[in-house]
VOGU-3710 file (C-alpha; in Angstrom, 3 decimals, decimal comma):
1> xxxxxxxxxx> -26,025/-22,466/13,557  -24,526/-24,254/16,104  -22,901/-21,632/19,008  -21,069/-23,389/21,470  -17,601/-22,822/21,655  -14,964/-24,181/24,068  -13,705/-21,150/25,884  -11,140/-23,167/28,012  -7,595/-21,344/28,778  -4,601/-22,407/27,256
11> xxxxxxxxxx> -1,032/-21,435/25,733  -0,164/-18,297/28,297  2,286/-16,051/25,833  3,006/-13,746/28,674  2,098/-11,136/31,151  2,470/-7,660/32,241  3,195/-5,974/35,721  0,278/-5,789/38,180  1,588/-2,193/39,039  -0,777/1,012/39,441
21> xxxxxxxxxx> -0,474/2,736/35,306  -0,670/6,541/35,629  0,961/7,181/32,041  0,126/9,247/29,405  1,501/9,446/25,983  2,107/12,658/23,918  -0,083/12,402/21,125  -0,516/15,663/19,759  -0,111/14,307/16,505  -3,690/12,854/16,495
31> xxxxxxxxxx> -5,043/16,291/18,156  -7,281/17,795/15,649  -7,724/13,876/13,535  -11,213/12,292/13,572  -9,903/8,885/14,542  -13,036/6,460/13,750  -14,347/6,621/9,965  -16,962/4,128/8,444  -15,271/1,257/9,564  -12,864/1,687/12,712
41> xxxxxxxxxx> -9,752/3,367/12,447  -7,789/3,653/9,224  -4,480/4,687/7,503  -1,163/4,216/6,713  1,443/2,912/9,236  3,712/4,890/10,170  1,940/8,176/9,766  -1,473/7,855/11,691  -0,985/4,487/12,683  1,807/3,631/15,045
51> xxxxxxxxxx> 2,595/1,452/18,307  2,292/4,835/20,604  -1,531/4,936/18,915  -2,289/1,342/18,881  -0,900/1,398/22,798  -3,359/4,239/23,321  -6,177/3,365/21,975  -6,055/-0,038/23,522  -5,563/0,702/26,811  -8,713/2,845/26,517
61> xxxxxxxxxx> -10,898/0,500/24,602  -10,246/-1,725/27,832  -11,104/0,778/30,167  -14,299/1,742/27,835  -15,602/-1,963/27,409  -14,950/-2,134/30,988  -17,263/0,447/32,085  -20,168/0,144/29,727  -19,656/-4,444/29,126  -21,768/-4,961/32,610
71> xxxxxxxxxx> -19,526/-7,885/33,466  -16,239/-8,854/33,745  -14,186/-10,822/30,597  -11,731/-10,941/28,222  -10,831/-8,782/24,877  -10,421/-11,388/21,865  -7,755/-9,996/19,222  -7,220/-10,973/16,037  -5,213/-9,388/12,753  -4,960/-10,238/9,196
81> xxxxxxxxxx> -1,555/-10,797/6,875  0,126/-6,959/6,807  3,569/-7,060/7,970  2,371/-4,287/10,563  -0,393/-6,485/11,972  2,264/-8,132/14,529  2,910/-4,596/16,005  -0,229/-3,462/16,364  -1,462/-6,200/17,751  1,271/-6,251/20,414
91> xxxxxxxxxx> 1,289/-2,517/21,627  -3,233/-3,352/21,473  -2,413/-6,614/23,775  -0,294/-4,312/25,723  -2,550/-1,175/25,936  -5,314/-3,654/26,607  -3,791/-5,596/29,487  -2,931/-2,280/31,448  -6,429/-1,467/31,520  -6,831/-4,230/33,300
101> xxxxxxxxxx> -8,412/-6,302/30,522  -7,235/-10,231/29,784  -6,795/-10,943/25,856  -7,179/-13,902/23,801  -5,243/-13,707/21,018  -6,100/-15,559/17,462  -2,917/-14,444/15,286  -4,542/-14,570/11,456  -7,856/-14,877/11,100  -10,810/-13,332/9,462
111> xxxxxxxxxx> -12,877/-10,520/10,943  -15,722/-12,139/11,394  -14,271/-14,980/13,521  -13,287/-12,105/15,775  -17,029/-11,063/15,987  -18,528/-13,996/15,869  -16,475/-15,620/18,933  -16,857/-12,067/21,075  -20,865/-12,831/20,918  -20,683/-16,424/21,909
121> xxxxxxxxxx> -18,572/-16,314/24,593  -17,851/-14,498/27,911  -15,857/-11,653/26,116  -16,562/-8,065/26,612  -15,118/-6,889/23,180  -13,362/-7,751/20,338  -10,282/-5,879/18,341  -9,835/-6,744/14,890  -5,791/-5,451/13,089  -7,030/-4,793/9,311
131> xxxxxxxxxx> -7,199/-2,603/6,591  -9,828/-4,627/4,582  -9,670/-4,226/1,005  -7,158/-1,120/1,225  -3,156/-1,658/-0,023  -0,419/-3,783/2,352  1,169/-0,364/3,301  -2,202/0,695/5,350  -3,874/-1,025/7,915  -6,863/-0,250/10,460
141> xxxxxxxxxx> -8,456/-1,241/13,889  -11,814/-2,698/14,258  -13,508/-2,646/17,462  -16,560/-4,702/18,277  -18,613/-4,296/21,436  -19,752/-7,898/23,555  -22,481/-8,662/21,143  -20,185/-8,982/18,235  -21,539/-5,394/16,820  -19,782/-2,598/15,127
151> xxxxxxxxxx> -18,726/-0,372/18,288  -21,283/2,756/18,732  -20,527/6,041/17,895  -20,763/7,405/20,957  -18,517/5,027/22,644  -16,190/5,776/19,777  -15,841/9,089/21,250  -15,734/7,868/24,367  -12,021/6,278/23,368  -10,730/8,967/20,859
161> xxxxxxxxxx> -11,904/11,398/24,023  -9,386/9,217/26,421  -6,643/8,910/23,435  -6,695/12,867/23,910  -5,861/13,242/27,038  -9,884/14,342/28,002  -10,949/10,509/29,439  -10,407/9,461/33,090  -9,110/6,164/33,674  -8,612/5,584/37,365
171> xxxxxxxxxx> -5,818/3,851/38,969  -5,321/0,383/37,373  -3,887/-2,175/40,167  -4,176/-5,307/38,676  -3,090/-5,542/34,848  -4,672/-8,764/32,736  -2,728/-11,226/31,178  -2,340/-12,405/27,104  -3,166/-15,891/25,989  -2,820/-17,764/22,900
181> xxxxxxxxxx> -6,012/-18,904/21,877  -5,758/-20,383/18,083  -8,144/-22,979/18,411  -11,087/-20,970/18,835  -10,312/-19,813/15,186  -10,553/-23,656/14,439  -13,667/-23,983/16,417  -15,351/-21,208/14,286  -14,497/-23,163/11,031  -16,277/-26,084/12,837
191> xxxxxxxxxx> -19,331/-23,602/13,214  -18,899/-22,542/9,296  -19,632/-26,007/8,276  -22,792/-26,564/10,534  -24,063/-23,775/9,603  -25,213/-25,144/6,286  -28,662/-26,956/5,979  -28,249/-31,049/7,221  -27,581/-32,929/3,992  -25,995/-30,618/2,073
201> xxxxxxxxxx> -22,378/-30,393/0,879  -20,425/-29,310/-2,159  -19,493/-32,711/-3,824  -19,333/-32,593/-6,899  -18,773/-28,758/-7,302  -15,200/-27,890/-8,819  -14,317/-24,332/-6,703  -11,587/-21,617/-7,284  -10,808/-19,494/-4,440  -8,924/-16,478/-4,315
211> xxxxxxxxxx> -7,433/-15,658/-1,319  -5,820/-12,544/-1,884  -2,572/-13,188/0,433  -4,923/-12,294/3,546  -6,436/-13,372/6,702  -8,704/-16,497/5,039  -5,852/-17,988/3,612  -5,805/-20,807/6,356  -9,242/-21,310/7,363  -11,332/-21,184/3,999
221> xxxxxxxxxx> -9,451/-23,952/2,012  -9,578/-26,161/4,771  -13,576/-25,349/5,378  -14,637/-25,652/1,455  -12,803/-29,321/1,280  -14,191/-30,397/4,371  -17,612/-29,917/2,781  -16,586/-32,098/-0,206  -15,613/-29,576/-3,115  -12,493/-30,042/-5,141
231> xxxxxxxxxx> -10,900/-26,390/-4,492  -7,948/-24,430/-6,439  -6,580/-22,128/-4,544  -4,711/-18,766/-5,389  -2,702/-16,235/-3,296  -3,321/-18,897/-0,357  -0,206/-18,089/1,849  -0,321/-14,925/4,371  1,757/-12,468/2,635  1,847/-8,956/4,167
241> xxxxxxxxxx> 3,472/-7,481/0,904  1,124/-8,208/-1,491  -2,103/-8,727/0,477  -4,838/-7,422/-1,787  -2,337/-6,345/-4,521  -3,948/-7,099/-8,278  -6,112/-10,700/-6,248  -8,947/-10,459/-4,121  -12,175/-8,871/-4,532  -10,900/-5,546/-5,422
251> xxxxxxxxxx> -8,846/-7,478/-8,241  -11,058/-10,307/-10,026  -9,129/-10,861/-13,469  -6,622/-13,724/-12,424  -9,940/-15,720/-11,316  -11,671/-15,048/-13,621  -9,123/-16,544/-15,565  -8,363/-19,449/-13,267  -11,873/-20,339/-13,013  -11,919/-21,175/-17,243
261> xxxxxxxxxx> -8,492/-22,325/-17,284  -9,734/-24,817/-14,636  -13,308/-25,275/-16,025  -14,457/-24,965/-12,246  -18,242/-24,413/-11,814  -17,464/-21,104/-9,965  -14,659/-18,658/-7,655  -14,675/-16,940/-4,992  -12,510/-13,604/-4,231  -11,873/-12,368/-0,563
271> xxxxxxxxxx> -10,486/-9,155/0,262  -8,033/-8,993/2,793  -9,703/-9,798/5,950  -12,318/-11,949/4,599  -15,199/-9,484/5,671  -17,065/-9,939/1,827  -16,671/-12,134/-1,461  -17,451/-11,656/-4,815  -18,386/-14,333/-7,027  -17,608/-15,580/-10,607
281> xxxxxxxxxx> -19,137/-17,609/-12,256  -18,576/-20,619/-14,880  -17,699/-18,381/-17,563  -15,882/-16,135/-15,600  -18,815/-13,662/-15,071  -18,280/-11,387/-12,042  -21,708/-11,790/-9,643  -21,877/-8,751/-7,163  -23,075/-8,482/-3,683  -27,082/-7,121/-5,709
291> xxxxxxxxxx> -26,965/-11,054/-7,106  -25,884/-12,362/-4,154  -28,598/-11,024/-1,569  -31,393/-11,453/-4,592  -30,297/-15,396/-4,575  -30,174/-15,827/-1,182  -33,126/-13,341/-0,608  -35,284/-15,761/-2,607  -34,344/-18,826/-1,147  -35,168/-17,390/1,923
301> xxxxxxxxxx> -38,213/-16,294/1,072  -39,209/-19,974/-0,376  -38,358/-21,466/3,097  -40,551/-18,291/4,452  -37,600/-17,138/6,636  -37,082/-13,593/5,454  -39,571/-11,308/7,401  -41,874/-8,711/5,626  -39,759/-10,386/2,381  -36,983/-7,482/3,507
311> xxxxxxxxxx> -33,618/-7,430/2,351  -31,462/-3,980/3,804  -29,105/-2,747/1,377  -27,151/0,573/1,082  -28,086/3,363/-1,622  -25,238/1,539/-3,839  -27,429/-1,244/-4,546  -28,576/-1,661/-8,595  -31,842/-0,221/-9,344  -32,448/-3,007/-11,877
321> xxxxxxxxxx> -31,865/-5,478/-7,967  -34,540/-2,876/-6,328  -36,879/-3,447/-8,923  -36,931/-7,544/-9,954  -36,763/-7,874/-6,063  -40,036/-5,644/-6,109  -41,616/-7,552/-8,516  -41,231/-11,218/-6,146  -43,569/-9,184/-3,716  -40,123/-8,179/-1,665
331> xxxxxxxxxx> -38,811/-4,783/0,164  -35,909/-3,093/-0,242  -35,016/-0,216/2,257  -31,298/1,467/1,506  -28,719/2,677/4,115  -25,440/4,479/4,141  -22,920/2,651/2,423  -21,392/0,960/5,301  -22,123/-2,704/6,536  -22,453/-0,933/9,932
341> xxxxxxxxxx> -25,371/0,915/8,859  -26,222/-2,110/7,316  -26,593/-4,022/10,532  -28,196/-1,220/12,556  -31,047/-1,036/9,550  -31,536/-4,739/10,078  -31,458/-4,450/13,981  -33,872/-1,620/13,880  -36,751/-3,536/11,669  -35,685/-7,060/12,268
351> xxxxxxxxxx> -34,671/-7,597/8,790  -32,622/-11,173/8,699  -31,164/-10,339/5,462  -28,594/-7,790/4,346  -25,500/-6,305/2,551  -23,384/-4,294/0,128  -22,625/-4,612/-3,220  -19,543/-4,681/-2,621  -20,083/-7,921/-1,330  -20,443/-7,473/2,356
361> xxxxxxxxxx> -23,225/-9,771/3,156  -24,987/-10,182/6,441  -27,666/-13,110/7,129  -28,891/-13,064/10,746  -29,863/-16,444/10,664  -26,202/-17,665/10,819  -24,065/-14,958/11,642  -24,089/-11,092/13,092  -21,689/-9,291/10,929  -20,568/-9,426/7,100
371> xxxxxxxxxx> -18,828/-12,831/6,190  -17,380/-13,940/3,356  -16,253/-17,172/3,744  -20,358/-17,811/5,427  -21,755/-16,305/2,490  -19,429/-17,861/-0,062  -20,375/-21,232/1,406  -24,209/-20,644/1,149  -23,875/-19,649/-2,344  -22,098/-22,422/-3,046
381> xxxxxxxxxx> -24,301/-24,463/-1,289  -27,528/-22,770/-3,181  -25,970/-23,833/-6,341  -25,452/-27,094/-5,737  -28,939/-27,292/-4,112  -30,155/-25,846/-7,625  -28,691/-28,827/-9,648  -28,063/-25,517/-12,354  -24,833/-23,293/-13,080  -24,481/-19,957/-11,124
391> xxxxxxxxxx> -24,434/-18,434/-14,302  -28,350/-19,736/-15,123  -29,478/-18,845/-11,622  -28,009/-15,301/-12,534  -29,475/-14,983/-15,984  -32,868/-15,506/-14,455  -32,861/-13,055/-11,456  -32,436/-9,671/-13,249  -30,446/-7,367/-14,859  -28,823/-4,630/-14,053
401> xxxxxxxxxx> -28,794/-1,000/-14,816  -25,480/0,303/-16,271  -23,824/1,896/-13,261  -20,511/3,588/-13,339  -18,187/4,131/-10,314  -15,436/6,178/-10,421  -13,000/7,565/-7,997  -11,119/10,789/-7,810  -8,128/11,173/-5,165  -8,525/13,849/-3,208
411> xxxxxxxxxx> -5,179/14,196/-0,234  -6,854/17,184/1,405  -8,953/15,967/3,931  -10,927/18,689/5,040  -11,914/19,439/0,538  -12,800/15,762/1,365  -14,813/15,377/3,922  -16,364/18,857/3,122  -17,234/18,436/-0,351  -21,163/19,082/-0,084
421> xxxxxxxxxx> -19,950/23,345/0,176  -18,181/23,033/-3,551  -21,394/25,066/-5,604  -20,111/24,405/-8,972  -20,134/20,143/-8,358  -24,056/20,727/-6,635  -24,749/22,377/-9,520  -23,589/20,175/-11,418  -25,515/17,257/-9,584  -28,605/19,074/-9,987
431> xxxxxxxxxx> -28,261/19,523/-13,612  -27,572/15,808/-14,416  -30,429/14,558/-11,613  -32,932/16,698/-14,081  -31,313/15,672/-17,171  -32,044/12,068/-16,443  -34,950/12,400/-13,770  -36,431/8,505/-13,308  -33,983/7,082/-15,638  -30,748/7,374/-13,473
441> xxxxxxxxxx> -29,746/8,325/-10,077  -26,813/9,694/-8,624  -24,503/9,205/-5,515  -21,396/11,214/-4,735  -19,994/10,858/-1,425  -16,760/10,823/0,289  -14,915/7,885/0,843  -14,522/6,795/4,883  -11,698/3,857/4,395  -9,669/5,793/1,306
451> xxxxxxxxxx> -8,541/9,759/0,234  -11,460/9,383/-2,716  -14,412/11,162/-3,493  -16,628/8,400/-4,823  -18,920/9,438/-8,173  -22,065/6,696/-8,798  -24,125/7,216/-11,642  -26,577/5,023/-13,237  -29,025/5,129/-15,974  -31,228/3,119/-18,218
461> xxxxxxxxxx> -27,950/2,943/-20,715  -24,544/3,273/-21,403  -24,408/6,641/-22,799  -25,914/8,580/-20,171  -23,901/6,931/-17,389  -20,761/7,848/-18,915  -21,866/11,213/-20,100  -22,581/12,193/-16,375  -20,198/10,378/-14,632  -17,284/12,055/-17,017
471> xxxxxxxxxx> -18,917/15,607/-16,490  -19,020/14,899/-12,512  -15,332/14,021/-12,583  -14,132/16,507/-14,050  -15,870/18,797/-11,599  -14,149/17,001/-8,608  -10,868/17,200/-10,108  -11,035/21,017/-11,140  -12,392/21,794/-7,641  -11,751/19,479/-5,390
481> xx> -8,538/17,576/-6,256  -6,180/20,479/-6,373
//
């Protein structure tokens, strides 16, 4: 993949006083909140996210970067379509530039641009203004250290520590200064394109893409044509109302429609920040994150570019994926759900291949974070490679185990985040894992991006996935969601 990028200065928006900052803000809102879940900080504006926050926890993701980056550079900042993305990503700019840090700013873009262009260039962090997947009245902070990686946990504490009043700062003499810098984002599209292998495009290849009102909405169309497909587009304008709302990856039934209406050869469904993609294929045929890694897995294992034949996936992943990729001679090892657990699995063996089923798909050979408009372009590119419908290259992989995910709202937190002590649901749990013992397997966790308890269960058929997944939902809502 090619990685230079033009880092030249342009487009000053504006600067802030190079005065000494000594301020605090009263917070005591946040006191007692865990800040950072599963992926950065998330909720709904307004309650736990606000400019006072945003301010806050800028200003001390500057002064954290600073201290632990080993060099001197700028923050790049990025957000998706939510009509609170502008605010945020003012009060971070401002919070940022008091701690002395300079900011390139990319208005809309995806998240992975943000953490693709913090690793190939001089930055010391990155700061991504999204909620993902979740609804247009939340929204969420992503935070990415110099190498373009999920931000530790302990230097997570090391912020929500300083947003508490318990960090020391210093004096700050010399604040840094915000600049426009939109045609990296452009840049990174160039990168997109290259990243494919020399002599393959997508001519010929008819492609609906659903944009879900969100963050790809000007890069992706623009990338996919480029490489020669003839592409429908839906949702494609950035629309902080109804970003993710009944579109997007969350939401496949209007492509799957579009994609027979239009006889294309397949679709692809972001979610809101462009993180992951779903596919569809010819005959409107959802294909999950499991296909996706098993396609790509194998390709990469023909060209003898996937180490130890390992793909990293999380314990969500299909048992009837953990077994066909077992039978091609291949690994599977299984992670928190999480594509930061993801990535630390695949830093920690050198796996080159991973994801979610959700769709967050990493591939170290091109990129170092999930990517969905990367991955939908190397699927698409696999397919047309293949000379075969998506739908054929799925029918001959495997299939899958009927698995059942539900989810249960649970407001109180701490019933949340604490269900493990509720005995009658573990008892429960133990009496289904015996009743099914090698012919299902159960996962109950809560949520980190959303007030749900999560119930997985999967079996070797219909009936006992939805016997056990109905008796484990009840148990969450008679104990848990009360």
């Amino acid at each position: 993949m090619v990685t230079s990028i033009n880092t030249n200065q342009s487009n000053v928006q504006g600067s802030y006083p190079s005065e000494s900052q000594n301020w605090r803000l009263n917070l005591s809102s946040v006191a007692n909140t865990r800040l950072f879940g599963t992926d950065g900080i998330r909720g709904q504006v307004g309650e736990l996210l606000n400019a006072p926050l945003a301010l806050e926890v800028g200003f001390w993701t500057g002064v954290i970067l600073q201290k632990h980056g080993g060099h001197t550079g700028p923050v790049i900042l990025g957000q998706d379509s939510r009509n609170s993305s502008d605010m945020l990503a003012m009060a971070l700019s401002a919070g940022l530039t008091a701690s002395g840090v300079e900011v390139w700013y990319l208005g809309l873009c995806p998240t992975p641009t943000v953490a693709y262009l913090t690793s190939m260039s001089e930055a010391i962090g990155g700061v991504m203004i999204s909620a993902s997947h979740n609804p247009p009245e939340d929204n969420g902070i992503k935070i990415f250290n110099g190498n373009g990686t999920k931000l530790s946990p302990a230097l997570q504490a090391e912020i929500e520590a300083g947003v508490r009043g318990d960090g020391v700062a210093g004096k700050v003499t010399n604040c840094g200064r915000h600049y426009s810098r939109r045609e990296l984002v452009d840049q990174y599209g160039d990168i997109l394109k290259q990243s494919l292998p020399e002599k393959v495009n997508l001519q010929g290849l008819k492609i609906v893409l659903d944009l879900a009102w969100g963050a790809a909405v000007g890069l992706a169309p623009k990338v996919f044509t480029a490489m020669g497909a003839e592409v429908i587009s839906l949702h494609n304008q950035a629309d902080g109302d109804r970003i993710n709302v009944n579109c997007g990856s969350t939401h496949l039934g209007i492509l799957q429609a579009a994609v027979k209406e239009h006889n294309a050869d397949l679709g692809f469904a972001f979610d809101g920040d462009a993180d992951r993609i779903l596919a569809v294929d010819h005959t409107g045929r959802p294909v999950d994150g499991d296909y996706i890694l098993y396609l790509w897995g194998r390709h990469l294992q023909q060209q003898q570019q996937l180490p130890d034949n390992l793909i990293v996936s999380t314990v969500m992943a299909n048992l009837g994926f953990e077994r066909a990729w077992q039978k091609q001679g291949g690994k599977l090892i299984r992670t928190a759900v999480g594509d930061q657990y993801v990535q630390a699995e695949m830093m920690r063996t050198g796996g080159m291949l991973g994801g979610e089923q959700s769709g967050h798909i990493l591939c170290r050979h091109y990129a170092i974070t999930g990517d969905g408009l990367l991955t939908a372009l190397h699927l698409a590119g696999l397919v047309r490679a293949a000379g075969v419908p998506l739908s054929q290259m799925v029918d001959e992989s495997f299939q899958t185990y009927p698995q059942l995910l539900r989810n249960v709202r649970v407001t109180d937190r701490e019933r949340r985040l604490n269900w493990q002590d509720c005995q009658p649901l573990q008892q429960a749990i133990a009496q289904a894992e015996a009743a099914m013992g090698d012919a299902g397997r159960i996962l109950v966790r809560a949520s980190g991006t959303e007030p749900v308890i999560r119930v997985m269960v999967e079996a070797v058929n219909d009936e006992l996935a939805n016997h056990w997944t109905d008796e484990l939902v009840s148990q969450v809502r008679q104990h848990l969601a009360v």
